[in-house]
C-alpha positions as CSV (number, residue, x, y, z in Angstrom):
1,X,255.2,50.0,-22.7
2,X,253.4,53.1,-21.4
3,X,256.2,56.0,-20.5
4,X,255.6,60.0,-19.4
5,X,255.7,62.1,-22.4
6,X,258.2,64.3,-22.8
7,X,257.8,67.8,-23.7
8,X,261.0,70.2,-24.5
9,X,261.4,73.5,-26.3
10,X,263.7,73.0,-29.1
11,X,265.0,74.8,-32.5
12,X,262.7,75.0,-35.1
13,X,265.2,72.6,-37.2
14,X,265.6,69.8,-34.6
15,X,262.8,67.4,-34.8
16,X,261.0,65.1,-32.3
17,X,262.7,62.0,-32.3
18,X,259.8,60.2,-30.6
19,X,257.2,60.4,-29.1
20,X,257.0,58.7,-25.5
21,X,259.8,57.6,-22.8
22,X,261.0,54.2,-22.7
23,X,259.5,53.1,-19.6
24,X,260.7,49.7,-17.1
25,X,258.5,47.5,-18.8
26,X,260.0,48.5,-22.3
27,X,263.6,48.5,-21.1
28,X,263.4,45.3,-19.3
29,X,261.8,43.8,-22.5
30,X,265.4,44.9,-24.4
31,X,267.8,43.1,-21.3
32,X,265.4,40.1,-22.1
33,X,265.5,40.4,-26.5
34,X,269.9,40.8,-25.3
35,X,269.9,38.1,-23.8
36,X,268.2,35.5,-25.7
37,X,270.0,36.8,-28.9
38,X,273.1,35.9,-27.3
39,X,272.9,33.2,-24.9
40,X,269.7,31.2,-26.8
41,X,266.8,30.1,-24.9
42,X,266.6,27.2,-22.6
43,X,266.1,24.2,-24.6
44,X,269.5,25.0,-26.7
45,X,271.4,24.8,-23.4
46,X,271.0,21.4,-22.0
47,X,272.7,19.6,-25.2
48,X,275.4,16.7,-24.0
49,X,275.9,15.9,-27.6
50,X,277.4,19.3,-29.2
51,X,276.6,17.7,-33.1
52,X,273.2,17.6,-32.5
53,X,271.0,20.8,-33.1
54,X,268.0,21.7,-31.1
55,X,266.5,25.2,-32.4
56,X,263.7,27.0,-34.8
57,X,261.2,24.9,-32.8
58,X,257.7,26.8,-31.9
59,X,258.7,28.0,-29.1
60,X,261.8,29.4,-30.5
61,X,260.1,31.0,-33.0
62,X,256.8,32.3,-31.2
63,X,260.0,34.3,-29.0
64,X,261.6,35.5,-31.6
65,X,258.2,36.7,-33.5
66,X,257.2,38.7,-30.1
67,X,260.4,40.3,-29.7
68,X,259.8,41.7,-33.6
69,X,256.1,42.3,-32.2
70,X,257.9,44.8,-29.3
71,X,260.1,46.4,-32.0
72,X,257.0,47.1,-34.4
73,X,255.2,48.6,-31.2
74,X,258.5,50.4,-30.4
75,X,258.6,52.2,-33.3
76,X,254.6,53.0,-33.9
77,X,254.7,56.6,-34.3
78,X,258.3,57.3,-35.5
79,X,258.6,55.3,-38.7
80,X,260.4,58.2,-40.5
81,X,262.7,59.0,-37.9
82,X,263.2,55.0,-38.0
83,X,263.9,55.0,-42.1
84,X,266.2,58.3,-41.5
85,X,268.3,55.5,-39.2
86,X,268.2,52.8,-41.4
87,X,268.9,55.3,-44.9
88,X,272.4,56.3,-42.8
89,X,273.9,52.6,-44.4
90,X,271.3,51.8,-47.2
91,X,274.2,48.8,-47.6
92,X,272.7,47.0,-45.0
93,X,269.4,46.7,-45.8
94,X,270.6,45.9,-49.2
95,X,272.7,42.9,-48.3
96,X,269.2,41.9,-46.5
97,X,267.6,42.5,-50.0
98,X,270.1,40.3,-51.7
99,X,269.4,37.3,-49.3
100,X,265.5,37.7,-49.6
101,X,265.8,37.6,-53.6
102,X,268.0,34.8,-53.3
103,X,265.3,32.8,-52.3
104,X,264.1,32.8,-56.1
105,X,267.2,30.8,-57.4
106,X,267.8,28.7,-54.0
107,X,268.4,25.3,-54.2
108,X,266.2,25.1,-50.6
109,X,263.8,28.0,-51.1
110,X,262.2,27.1,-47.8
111,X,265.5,27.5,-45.7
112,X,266.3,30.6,-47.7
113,X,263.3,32.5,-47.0
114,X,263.2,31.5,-43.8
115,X,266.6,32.6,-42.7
116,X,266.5,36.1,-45.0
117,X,263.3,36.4,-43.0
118,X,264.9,36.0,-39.6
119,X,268.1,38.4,-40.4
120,X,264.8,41.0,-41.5
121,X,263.6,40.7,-38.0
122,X,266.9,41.5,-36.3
123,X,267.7,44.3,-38.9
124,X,264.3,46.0,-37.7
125,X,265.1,45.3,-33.8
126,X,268.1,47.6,-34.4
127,X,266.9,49.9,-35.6
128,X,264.3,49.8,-33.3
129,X,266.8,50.2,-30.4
130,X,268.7,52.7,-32.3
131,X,265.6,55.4,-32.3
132,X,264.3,54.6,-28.8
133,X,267.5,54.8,-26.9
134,X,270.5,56.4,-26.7
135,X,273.7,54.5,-27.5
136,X,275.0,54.7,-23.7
137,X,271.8,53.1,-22.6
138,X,271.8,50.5,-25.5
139,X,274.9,49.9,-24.0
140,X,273.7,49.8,-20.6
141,X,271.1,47.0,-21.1
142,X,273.2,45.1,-23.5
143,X,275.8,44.8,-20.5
144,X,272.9,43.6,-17.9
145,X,271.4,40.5,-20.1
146,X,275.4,40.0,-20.8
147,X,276.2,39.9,-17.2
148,X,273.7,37.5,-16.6
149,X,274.7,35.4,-19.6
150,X,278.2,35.3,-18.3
151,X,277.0,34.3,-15.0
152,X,274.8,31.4,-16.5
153,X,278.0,30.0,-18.4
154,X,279.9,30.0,-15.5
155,X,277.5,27.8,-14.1
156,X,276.9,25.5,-16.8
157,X,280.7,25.1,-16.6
158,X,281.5,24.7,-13.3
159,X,277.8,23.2,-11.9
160,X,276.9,21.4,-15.6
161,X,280.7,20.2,-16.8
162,X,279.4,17.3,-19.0
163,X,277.3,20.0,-21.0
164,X,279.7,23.2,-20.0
165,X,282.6,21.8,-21.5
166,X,284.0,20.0,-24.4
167,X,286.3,17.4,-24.0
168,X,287.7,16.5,-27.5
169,X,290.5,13.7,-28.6
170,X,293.8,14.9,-28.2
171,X,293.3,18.2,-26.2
172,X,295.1,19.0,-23.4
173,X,292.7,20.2,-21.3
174,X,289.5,20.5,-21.3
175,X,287.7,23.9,-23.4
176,X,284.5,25.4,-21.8
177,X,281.4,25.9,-24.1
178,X,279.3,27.7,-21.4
179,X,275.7,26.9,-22.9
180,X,276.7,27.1,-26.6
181,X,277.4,24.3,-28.8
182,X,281.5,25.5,-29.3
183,X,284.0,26.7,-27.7
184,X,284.1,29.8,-30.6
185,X,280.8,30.8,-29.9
186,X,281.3,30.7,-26.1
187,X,284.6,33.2,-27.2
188,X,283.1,35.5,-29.3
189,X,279.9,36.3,-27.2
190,X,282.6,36.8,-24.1
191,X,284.6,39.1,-26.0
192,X,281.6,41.1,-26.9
193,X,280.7,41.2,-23.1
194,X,283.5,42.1,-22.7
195,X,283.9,45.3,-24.7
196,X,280.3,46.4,-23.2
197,X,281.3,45.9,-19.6
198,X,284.6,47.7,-20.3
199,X,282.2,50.5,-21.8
200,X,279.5,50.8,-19.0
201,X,283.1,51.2,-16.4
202,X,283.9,54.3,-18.4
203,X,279.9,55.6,-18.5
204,X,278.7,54.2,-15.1
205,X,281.8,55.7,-13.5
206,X,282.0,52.1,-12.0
207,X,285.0,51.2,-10.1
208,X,284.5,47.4,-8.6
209,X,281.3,45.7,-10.4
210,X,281.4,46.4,-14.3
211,X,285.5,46.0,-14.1
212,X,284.9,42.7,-12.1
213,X,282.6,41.4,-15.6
214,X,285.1,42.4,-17.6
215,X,288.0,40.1,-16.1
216,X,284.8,37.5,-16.0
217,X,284.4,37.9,-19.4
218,X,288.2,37.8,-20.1
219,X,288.1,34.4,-17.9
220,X,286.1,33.0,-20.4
221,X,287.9,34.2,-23.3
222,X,291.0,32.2,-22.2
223,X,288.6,29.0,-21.2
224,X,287.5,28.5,-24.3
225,X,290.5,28.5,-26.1
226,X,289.7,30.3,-29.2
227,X,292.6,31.9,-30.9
228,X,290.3,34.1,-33.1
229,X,288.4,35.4,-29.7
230,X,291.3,35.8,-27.9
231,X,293.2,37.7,-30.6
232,X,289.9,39.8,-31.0
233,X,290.3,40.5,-27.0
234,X,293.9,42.0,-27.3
235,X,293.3,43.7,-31.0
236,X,290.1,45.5,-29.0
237,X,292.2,46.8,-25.7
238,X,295.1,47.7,-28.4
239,X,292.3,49.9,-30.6
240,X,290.6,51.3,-27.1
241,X,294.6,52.8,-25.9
242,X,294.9,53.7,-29.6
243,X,291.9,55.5,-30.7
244,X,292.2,57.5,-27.2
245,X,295.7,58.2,-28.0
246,X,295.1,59.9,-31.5
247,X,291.6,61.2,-30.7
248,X,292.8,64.9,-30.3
249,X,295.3,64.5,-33.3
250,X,294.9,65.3,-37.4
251,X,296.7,62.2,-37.7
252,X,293.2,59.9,-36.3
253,X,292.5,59.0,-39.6
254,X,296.1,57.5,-40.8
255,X,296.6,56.1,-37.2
256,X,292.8,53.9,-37.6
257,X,293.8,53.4,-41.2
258,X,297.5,51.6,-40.3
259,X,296.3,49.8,-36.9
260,X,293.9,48.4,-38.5
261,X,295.6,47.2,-41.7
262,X,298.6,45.6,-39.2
263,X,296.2,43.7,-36.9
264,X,293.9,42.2,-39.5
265,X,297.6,41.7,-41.7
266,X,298.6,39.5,-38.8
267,X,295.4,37.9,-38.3
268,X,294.7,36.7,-41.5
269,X,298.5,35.5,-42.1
270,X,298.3,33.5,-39.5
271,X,295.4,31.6,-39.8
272,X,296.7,31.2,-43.7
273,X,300.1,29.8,-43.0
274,X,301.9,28.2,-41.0
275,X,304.0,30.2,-38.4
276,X,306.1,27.0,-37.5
277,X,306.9,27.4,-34.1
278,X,304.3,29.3,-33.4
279,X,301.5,27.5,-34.0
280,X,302.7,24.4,-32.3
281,X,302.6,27.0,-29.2
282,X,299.2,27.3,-29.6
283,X,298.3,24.0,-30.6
284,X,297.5,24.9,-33.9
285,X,298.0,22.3,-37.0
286,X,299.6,24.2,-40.1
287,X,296.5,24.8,-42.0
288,X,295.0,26.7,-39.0
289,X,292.5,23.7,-37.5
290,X,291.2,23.2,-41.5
291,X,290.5,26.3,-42.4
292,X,292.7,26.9,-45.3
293,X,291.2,23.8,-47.1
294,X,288.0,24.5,-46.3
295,X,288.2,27.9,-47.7
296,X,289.8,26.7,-50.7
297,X,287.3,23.9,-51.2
298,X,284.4,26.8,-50.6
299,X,286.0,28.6,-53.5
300,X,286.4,25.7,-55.7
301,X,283.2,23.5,-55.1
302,X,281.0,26.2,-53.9
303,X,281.5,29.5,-55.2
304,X,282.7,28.3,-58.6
305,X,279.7,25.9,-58.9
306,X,277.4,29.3,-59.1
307,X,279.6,32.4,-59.6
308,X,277.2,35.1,-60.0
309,X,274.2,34.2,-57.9
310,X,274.9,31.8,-55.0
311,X,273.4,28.9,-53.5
312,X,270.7,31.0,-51.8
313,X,271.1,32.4,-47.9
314,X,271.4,29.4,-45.9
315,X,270.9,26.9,-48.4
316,X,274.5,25.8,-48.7
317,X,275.6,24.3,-45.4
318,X,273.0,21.9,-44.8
319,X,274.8,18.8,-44.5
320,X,273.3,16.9,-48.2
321,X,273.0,19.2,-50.6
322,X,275.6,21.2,-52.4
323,X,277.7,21.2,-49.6
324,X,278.5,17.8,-50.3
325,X,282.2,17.6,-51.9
326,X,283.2,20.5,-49.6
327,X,282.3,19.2,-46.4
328,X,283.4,15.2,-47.9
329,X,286.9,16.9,-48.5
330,X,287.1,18.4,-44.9
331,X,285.9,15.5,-43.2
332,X,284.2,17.0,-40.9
333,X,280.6,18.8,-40.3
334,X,281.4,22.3,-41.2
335,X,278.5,25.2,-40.4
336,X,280.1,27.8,-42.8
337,X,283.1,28.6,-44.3
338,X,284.8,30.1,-41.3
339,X,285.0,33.0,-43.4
340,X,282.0,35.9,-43.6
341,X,282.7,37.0,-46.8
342,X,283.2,33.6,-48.2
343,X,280.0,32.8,-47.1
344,X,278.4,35.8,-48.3
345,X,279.3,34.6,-51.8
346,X,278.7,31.6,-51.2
347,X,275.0,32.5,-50.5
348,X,274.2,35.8,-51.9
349,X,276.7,36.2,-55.1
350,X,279.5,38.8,-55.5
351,X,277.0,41.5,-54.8
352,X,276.7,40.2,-51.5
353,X,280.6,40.0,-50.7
354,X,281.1,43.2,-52.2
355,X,278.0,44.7,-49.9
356,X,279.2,43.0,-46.6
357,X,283.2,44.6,-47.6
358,X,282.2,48.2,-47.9
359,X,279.8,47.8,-45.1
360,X,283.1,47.4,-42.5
361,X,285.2,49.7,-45.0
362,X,282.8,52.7,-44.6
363,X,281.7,51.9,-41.4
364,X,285.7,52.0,-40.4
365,X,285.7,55.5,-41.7
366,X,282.7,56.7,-40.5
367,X,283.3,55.2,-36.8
368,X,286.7,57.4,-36.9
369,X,285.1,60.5,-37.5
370,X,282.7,59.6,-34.6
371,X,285.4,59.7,-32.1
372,X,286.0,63.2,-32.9
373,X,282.6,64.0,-32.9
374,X,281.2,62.3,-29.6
375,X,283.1,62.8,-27.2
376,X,281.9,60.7,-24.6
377,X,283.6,57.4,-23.9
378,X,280.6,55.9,-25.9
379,X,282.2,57.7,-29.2
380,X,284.5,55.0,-29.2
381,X,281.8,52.0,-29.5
382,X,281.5,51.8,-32.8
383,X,285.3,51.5,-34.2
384,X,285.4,49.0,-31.5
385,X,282.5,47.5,-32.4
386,X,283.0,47.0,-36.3
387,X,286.7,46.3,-35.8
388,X,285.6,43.4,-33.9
389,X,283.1,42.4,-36.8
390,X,285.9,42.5,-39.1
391,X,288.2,40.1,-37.0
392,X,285.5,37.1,-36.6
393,X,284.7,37.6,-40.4
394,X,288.0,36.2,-41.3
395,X,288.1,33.2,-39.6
396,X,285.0,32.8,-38.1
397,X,281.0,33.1,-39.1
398,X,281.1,36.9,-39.0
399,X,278.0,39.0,-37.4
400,X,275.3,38.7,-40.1
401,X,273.8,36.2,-37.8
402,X,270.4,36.2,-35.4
403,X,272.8,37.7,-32.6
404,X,272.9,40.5,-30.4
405,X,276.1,40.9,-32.0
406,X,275.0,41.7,-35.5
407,X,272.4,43.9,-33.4
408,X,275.1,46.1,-31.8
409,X,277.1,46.3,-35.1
410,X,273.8,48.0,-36.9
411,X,273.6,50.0,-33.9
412,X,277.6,51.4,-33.9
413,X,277.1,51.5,-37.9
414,X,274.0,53.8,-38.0
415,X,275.2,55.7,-35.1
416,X,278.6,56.3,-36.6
417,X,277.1,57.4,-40.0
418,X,274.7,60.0,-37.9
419,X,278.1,61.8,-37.2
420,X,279.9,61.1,-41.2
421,X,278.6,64.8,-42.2
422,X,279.9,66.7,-38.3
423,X,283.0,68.5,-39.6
424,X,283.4,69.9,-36.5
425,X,283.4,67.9,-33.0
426,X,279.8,67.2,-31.3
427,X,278.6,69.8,-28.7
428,X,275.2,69.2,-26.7
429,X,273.8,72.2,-26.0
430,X,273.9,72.5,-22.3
431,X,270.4,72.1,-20.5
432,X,269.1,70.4,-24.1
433,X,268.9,66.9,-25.0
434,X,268.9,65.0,-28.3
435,X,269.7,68.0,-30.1
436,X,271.7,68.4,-33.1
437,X,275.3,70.4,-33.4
438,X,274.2,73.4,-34.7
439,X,277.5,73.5,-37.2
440,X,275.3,71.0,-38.8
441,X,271.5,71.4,-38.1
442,X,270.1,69.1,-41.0
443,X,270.9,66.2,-39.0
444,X,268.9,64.2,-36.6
445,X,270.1,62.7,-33.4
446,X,268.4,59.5,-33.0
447,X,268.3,57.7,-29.4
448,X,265.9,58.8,-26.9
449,X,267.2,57.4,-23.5
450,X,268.2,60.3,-21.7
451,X,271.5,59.3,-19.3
452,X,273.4,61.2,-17.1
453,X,276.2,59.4,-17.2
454,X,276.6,60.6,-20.8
């Protein structure tokens, strides 16, 4: 992880935000942590049965431990610039807070430590990325491991159909899983892909390969047949046309405020009620494939059951335990509530609801000031970004997951709140890098992958 030290005359206000280069071995070492946070490591793919769960093995977590081992090393040397990051949201590392003290009234102690322990590990890996590059390159690498992920579920789908897709009673055809365990998943991580591709296009000035991975990704979307990831696809091109739209304009703010109150309006009423005809276009049943009872069961036999604590983080869906009347009521093996804050309460208390809400409220409002302030096309990541967040919270698992997705929201979060106190919009001074706006010298501009495409 050895890089040339850098050396550049700068304002007696603007401090070094670390000390050596990223080097090849360091960046390929991020493509590598992208990819197995999204698409899992090897013995998670070859699965025929999709019920059965194969993961937190040795292997699995020796992996995971070294990629906190290159975050740790990563950051040697910068660990204030790194708490600067991490104190732009304090709510984040205090949701984390909530599920490691949760562990003291957990029903399975074990399990809750061990998966506070694991959502610790990925908070510090973003933050990690989030002082050693910049968000374009971030961006950049992210869109490399995803690009290889998307070509490895093609071929699990096309080469590896009895693993690569799901062929389920009564469907009409048949819905691609890719290497993941559900078609959801396979939706959410291609929606994702997609909005980095469709962001390295714009930075890498790329007219035939990124573009190609984004209708790849797309492909993938419509294969899996997720209505959730699919409706996040179009509510993300909708909120790219219409942040660029009302960038220039006074009006940003009431513009992101109404776009985003009518698309999650119409997400969350549909997979509520029934839309009649609607839903029979889709092939959905009238209580949105369960979820409805599921979240009312959650309420009743799960959050009710232990209003103020929770179960503990991660002790709740295990399959015999305090799960049991919800998931007996459902009839089927649910993994959560198909609702992120739901869960949260269900695990962590109100507190942790609460902390998860105002995480995507401020985060919304920081992320629109941020689209004034950077100009690039990269200013626009984190609206995206956390609007996407919001959408799977509702009626799927949400991001506060080990995934590269809850990695890139903590990235577009802290990066976002680095721009909350710019009044005025972000300038680099030309010939300087990683220097702050001078209309607002306190702050520090965290990142230190220098692009040109930026």
């Amino acid at each position: 992880m050895t890089a040339t030290t850098t050396a550049t005359a700068t304002p007696a206000h603007v401090e070094a935000v670390f000390l050596r280069r990223p080097g090849k071995v360091e960046r390929a070492a991020v493509v590598l942590i992208f990819f197995i946070y999204s698409f899992s490591l090897p013995n998670e793919w070859f699965i025929a049965d999709r019920n059965e769960e194969i993961s937190g093995g040795p292997i699995t977590q020796l992996t995971f431990l070294a990629f906190f081992g290159i975050a740790v090393l990563g950051l040697n040397g910068n660990w204030r610039i790194a708490g600067a990051a991490a104190a732009r949201e304090p709510l984040i590392p205090a949701l984390l807070g909530i599920a490691v003290l949760s562990t003291l009234w957990s029903g399975i102690p074990g399990t809750t430590l061990s998966n506070s322990a694991v959502l610790c590990f990925t908070y510090i890996i973003a933050i990690y990325l989030t002082v050693r590059f910049s968000l374009s390159e971030v961006l950049y690498l992210a869109g490399i491991a995803f690009a290889m992920g998307i070509a490895l579920n093609y071929f699990f789908i096309f080469a590896l159909p009895d693993t690569g897709v799901s062929i389920t009673s009564g469907d009409t055809f048949a819905k691609w899983t890719g290497v993941f365990k559900s078609k959801n998943t396979l939706g959410r991580i291609a929606v994702l892909s997609a909005l980095v591709f469709a962001m390295n296009s714009r930075l890498r000035r790329s007219f035939f390969v990124w573009p190609t991975l984004v209708l790849l990704a797309a492909v993938q979307v419509l294969g899996s047949g997720s209505a959730t990831s699919l409706a996040g696809l179009a509510a993300v091109a909708a909120f790219w046309v219409g942040f660029l739209g009302f960038r220039a304009r006074k009006t940003l703010y009431g513009a992101t405020v109404v776009m985003m109150v009518t698309a999650f309006s119409i997400i969350t009423v549909t997979a509520a009620t029934n839309l009649g005809g609607a839903t029979a276009l889709v092939g959905r049943d009238t209580s949105f494939t369960g979820r409805l009872p599921l979240w009312q069961d959650s309420i009743e036999f799960g959050i009710m059951e232990r209003l103020w604590l929770g179960h503990g983080w991660g002790a709740f869906w295990t399959g015999g335990g305090a799960d049991f009347e919800v998931l007996l009521r459902a009839n089927f093996i649910a993994p959560h509530a198909h609702n992120a804050f739901i869960d949260a309460w269900l695990q962590g208390g109100p507190l942790a609801a609460i902390a998860l809400t105002l995480i995507y409220v401020r985060g919304l409002f920081w992320s629109a000031r941020n689209i004034r302030a950077d100009k690039t096309v990269a200013g626009l990541f984190p609206a995206l970004v956390i609007s996407l967040g919001v959408i799977f919270s509702l009626t799927e698992s949400g991001y506060v997951n080990r995934t590269s997705m809850f990695i890139l929201l903590i990235v577009g979060v802290t990066h976002a709140a680095g721009n909350k106190g710019v009044v005025q919009p972000f300038k680099k001074p030309e010939g300087r890098e990683n220097l702050v706006p001078q209309s607002h010298p306190g702050r520090l501009e965290l990142g230190g992958g220098v692009d040109s495409a930026t």
